[in-house]
C-alpha positions in Angstrom: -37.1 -18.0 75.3 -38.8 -20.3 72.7 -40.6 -19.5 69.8 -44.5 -18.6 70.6 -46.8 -21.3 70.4 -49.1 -18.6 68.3 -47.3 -15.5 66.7 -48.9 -12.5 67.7 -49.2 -9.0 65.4 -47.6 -6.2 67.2 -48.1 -2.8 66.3 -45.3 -0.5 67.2 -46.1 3.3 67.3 -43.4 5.9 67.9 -42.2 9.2 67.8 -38.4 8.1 67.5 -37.0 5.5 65.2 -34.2 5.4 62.7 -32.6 6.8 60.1 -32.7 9.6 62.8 -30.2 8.6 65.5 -30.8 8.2 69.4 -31.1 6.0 72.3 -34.9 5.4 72.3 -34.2 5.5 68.3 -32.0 2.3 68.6 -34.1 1.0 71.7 -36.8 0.9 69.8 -35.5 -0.6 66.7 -33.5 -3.6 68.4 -37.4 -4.4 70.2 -38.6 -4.9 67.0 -36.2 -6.3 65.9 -36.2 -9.2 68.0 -40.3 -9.1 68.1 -39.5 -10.0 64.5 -36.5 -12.5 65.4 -39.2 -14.6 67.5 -41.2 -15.3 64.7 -44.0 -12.5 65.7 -45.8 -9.8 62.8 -44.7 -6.7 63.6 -45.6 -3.3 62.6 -44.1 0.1 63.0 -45.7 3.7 62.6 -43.1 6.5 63.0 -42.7 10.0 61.8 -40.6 9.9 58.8 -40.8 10.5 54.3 -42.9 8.2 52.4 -40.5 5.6 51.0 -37.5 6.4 53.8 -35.5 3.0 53.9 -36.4 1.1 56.7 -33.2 -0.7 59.2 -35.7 -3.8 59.3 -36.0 -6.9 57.1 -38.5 -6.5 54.4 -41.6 -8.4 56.4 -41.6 -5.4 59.0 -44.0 -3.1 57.7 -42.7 0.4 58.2 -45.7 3.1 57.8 -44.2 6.4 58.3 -46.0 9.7 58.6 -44.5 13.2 57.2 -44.5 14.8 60.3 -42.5 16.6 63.0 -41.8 13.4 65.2 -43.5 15.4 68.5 -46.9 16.1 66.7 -46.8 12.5 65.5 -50.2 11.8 67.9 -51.7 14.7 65.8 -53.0 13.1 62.9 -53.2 9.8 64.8 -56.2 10.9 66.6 -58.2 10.1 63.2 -56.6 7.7 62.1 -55.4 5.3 65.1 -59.1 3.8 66.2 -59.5 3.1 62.8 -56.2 1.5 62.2 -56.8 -0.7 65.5 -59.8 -2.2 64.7 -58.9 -3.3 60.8 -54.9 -4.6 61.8 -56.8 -6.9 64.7 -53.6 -6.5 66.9 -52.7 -8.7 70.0 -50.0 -6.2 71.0 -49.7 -2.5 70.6 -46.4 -1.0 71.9 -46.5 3.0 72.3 -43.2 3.7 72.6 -43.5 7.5 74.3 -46.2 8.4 76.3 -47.1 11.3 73.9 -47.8 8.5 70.9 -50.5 6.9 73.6 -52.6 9.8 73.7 -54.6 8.8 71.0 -55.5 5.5 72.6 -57.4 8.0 74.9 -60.3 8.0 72.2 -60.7 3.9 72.1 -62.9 3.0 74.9 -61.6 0.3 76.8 -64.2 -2.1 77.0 -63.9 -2.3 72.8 -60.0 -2.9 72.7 -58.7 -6.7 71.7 -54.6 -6.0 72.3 -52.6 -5.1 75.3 -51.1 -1.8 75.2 -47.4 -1.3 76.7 -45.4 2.3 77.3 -41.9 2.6 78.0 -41.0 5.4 80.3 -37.3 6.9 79.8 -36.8 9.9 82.1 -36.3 13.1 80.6 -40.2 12.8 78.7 -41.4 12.5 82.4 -40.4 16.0 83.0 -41.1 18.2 79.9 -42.4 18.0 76.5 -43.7 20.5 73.9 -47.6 19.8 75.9 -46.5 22.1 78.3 -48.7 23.5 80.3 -50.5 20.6 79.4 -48.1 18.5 80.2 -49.1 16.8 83.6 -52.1 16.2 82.7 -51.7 14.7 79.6 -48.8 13.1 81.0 -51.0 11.2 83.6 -54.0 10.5 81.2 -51.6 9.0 79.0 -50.1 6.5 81.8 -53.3 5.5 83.3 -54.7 4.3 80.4 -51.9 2.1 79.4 -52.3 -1.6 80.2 -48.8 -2.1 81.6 -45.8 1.0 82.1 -42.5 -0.2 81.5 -39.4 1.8 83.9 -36.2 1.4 82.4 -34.9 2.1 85.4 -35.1 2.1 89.1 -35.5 6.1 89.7 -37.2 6.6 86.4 -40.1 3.9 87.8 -40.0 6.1 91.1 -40.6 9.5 88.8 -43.1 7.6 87.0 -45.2 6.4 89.8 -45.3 10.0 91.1 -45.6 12.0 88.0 -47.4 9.3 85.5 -49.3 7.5 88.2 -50.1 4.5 86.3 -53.4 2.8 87.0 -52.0 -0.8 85.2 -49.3 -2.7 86.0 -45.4 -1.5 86.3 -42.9 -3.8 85.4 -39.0 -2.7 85.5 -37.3 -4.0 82.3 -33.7 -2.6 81.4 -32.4 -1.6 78.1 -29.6 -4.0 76.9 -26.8 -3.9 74.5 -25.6 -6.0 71.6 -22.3 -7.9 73.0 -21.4 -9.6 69.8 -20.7 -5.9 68.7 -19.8 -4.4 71.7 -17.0 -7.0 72.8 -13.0 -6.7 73.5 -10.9 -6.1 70.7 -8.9 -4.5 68.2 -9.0 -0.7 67.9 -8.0 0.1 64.8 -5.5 2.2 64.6 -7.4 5.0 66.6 -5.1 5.9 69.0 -2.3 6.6 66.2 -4.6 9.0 64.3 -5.5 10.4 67.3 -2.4 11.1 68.0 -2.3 10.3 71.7 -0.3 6.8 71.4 -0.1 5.0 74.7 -1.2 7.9 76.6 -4.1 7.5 79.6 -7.5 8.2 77.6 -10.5 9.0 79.2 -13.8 8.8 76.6 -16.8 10.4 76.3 -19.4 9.8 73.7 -22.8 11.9 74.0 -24.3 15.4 72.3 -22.5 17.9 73.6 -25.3 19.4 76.1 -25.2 20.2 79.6 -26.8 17.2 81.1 -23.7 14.8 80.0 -21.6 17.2 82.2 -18.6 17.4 79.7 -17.9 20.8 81.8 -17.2 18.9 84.7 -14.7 16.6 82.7 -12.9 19.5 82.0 -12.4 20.8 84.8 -11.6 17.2 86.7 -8.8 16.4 83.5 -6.8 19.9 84.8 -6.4 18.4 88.6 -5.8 14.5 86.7 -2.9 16.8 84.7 -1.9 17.4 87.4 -0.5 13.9 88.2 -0.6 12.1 85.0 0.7 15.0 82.3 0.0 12.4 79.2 -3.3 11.9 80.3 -5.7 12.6 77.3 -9.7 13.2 77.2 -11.6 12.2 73.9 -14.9 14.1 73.1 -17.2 12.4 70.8 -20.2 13.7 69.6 -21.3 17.7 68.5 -24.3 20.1 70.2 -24.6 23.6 71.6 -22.0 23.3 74.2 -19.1 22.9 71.9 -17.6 26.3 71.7 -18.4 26.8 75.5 -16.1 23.9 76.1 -13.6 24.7 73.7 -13.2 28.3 75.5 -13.6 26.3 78.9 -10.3 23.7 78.2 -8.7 27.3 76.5 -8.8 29.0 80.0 -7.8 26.3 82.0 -4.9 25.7 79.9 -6.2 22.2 79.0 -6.5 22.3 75.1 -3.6 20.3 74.4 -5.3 17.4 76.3 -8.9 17.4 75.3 -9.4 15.8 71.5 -13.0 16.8 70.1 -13.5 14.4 68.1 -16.8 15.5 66.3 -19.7 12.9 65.7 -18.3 9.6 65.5 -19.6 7.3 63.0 -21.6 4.3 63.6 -19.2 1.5 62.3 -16.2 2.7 64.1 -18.2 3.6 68.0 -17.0 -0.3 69.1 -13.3 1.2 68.1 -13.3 4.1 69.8 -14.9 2.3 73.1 -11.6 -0.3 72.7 -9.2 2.3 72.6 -10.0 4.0 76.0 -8.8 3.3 79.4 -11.9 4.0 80.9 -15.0 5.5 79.8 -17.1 8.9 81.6 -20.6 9.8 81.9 -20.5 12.9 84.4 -24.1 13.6 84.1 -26.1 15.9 85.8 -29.8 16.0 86.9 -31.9 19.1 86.7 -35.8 19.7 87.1 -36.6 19.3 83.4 -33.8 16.7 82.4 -32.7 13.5 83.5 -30.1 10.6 82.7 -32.7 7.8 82.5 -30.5 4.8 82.5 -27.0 5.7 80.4 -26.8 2.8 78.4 -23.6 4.1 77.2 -22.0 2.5 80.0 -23.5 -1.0 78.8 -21.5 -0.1 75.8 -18.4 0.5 76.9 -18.9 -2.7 79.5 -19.4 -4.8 76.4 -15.9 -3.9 75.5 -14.5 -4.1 78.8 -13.9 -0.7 79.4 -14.8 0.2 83.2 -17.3 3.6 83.6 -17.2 6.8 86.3 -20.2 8.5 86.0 -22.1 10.7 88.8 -24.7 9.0 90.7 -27.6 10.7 89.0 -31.3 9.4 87.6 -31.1 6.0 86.5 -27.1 5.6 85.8 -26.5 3.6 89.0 -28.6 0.5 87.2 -26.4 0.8 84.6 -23.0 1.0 86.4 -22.6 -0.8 90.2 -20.6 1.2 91.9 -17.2 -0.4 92.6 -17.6 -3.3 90.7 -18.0 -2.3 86.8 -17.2 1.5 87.5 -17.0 4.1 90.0 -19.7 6.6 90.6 -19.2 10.3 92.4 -21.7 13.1 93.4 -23.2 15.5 90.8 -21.3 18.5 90.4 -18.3 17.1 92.4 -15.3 18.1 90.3 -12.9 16.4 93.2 -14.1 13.6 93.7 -14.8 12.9 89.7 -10.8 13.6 89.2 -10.4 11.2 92.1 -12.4 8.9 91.0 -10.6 9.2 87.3 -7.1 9.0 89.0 -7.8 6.0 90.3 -8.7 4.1 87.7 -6.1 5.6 85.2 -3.3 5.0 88.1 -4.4 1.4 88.7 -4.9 -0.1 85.3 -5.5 -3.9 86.5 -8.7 -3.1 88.6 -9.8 -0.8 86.0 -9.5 -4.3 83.4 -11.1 -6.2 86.6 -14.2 -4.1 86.6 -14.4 -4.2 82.5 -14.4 -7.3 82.8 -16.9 -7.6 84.8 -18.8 -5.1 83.4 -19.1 -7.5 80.5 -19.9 -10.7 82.5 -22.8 -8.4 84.1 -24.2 -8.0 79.9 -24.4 -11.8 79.6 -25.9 -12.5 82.7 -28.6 -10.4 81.4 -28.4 -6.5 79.5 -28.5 -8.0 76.4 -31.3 -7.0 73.8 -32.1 -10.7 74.0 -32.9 -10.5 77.4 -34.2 -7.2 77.0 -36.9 -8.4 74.1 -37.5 -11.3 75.7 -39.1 -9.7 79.2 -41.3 -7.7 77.1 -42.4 -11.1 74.9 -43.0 -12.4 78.6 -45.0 -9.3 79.6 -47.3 -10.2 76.0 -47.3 -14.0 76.7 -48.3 -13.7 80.5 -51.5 -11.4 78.8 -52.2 -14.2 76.6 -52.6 -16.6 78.6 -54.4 -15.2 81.5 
C-alpha cells in the first residue's frame, strides 16, 4: 500500500504491550509498528513504569500508566475524554474491549476519530468484570465504530456475545517471514540431545487449553511405531509438574524434553529444528484458541502444523494442505495424525512449504497493517 496522501495521528490504547510478553502483546506492537512504518503519528497508552523502555523508535510516544494491565480503563475514565479532545486524533485503536469502556463517557456526536477493537477469543468469554461482564462486554462493542474478528469463529462469538452495532470486518494476524523463514538450526538438535530423531514441537504456556496432555498421551501410541520419536515442550505455567507425572506414568519421560521458556532470539531455531510442529488445543466455555498464530510461525519456517480443529485455529492451518487437523480431545486420531506426518517426511516438507507460500500470499504483518490502514483510509474518505 502507498504512503497516505495525509498522515493521520493514531492513538493506540491497550491493556497488553511489551516488555511483557504475549500474542496480543506482539500483535499489538507489530500494528504500530507498521502504523509508524507508513509514515502515520502514532501514539501508545499501556499499563507499564514510568520510563520502561519502549520496543518502538523514538517518534512513537509511549505513555504508560502504573497500573495492573486489567484495571487499565480505571483511571482512564478521567483522563481519556480529556486526552481525546487535546491529541485531535483521526484514529483511535482500543486494542481489548475492556480499554474501550471509557469511550462510553464521550458522546458520539462530539467525537472527530474513528475508533477500532480487535476481538481475540478468550476476552469474549471471561474477564475480571464478571458478573459484569456481558454487559459491559456488549456496551463496549456497540459503541465501537468498526469490530475487528481475527478470526472466522471468533467473529461468530462476537456477533453473538459483543453484538456490534458498527461495522465487522475479519482481518487476520500475520507473521514476520523474513524472521520466520527456512534455515539453519543452530545446533539445537545436538544440545538437545535428540540428533536425527523425529521431533514433534510445541511452544505455548503450559495450561490446559494448549492440550500438552493430549500430546502425551498421543507420543506413547506414536512410541509405539517410531521408538526415536521425540516431543519438545517449550514454554513453563501451572501444568508443568502435572505433565511431568503424566509422561512419568505412561513411561514416556525419556521422550518428552521440557525445554523451559525459550528465549526470543533462538524461537525461529527451535521452529527449524522440528519435523512438524503441534497445537492440540482445546475449547472450553471460558477459554478459546482465537486464531493460533503459532502455526503461522512455524509455516514461516516450513514446518507443517496438527492441531485440533478448535476456535479459530482452522484459519490459521487448512486442513491437508499446511497441516492436519483432528477432533478435540481425540488422543487416536492426534497420534494418527502425528504418524503420518513423521512416517511420510516429503508431504510433511510439501505442506511446509506451502504453509509458507500461504504467508506471502497474505499473513504477513504487512498485509496484516495494511487492512487496518484500509479500514482508516476508507473512513477518510467517505
Amino acid at each position: 500500500m502507498p504512503a497516505p496522501s495525509s498522515a493521520s495521528r493514531i492513538l493506540i490504547v491497550t491493556q497488553d504491550f511489551p516488555p511483557v510478553t504475549g500474542g496480543i502483546q506482539s500483535f499489538i506492537f507489530e500494528l504500530a509498528a507498521h502504523f509508524h512504518k507508513r509514515g502515520h503519528t502514532v501514539r501508545v497508552l499501556c499499563p507499564g513504569a514510568p520510563g520502561t523502555p519502549s520496543p518502538l523508535p523514538p517518534e512513537v510516544e509511549v505513555t504508560r500508566v502504573n497500573i495492573h494491565s486489567s484495571w487499565l480503563f480505571l483511571p482512564l475514565l478521567f483522563k481519556l475524554p480529556g486526552l481525546l479532545r487535546r491529541g485531535g486524533y483521526d484514529v483511535v485503536l482500543f486494542a481489548q474491549w475492556q480499554s474501550s469502556l471509557p469511550q462510553l463517557l464521550v458522546p458520539r456526536a462530539a467525537r472527530r476519530y474513528l475508533s477500532l477493537c480487535p476481538a481475540y477469543g478468550r476476552e469474549l468469554l471471561t474477564s475480571v468484570l464478571i458478573p459484569f461482564h456481558g454487559l459491559l462486554c456488549r456496551a463496549a462493542f456497540r459503541n465501537v465504530d468498526v469490530a475487528v474478528p481475527i478470526s472466522t469463529p471468533v467473529e461468530a462469538m462476537l456477533r453473538r456475545i459483543g453484538r456490534p452495532r458498527g461495522r465487522v470486518a475479519l482481518i487476520h494476524p500475520g507473521v514476520d517471514p523474513m524472521r520466520f523463514r527456512p534455515g539453519s538450526s543452530g545446533g539445537l538438535r545436538d544440545r538437545y540431545g535428540v540428533g536425527g530423531a523425529p521431533l514433534i514441537l510445541a511452544i505455548s504456556r503450559l495450561v490446559r487449553r494448549k492440550g500438552h496432555d493430549l500430546l502425551i498421551r498421543a507420543l506413547s501410541r506414536v512410541l509405539e511405531s517410531l521408538p526415536d520419536a521425540r516431543l519438545l515442550l517449550g514454554g513453563r505455567g501451572p501444568e508443568e509438574q502435572a505433565l511431568r507425572a503424566l509422561a512419568l506414568e505412561l513411561g514416556v519421560e525419556r521422550a518428552v524434553i521440557f525445554a523451559g521458556r525459550i528465549a526470543d532470539d533462538e524461537m525461529v531455531e527451535h521452529y527449524r529444528m522440528a519435523d512438524l510442529f503441534a497445537l492440540p488445543s482445546r475449547q472450553g466455555p471460558r477459554d478459546v484458541e482465537g486464531f493460533g498464530i503459532v502455526c503461522l510461525e512455524a509455516g514461516g519456517c516450513e514446518v507443517p502444523s496438527v492441531a485440533t480443529n478448535t476456535g479459530g485455529i482452522a484459519d490459521a492451518v487448512v486442513d491437508g494442505e499446511t497441516g492436519l487437523l483432528v477432533p478435540q480431545e481425540d488422543v487416536p486420531a492426534l497420534a494418527d495424525a502425528l504418524l503420518r506426518l513423521l512416517r511420510n517426511p516429503e508431504e510433511a516438507k510439501a505442506m511446509g512449504r506451502r504453509a509458507r507460500a500461504r504467508i506471502l500470499e497474505g499473513l504477513t504483518w504487512e498485509a496484516t497493517g495494511d487492512k487496518y490502514l484500509a479500514l482508516m483510509n476508507a473512513r477518510n474518505a467517505a
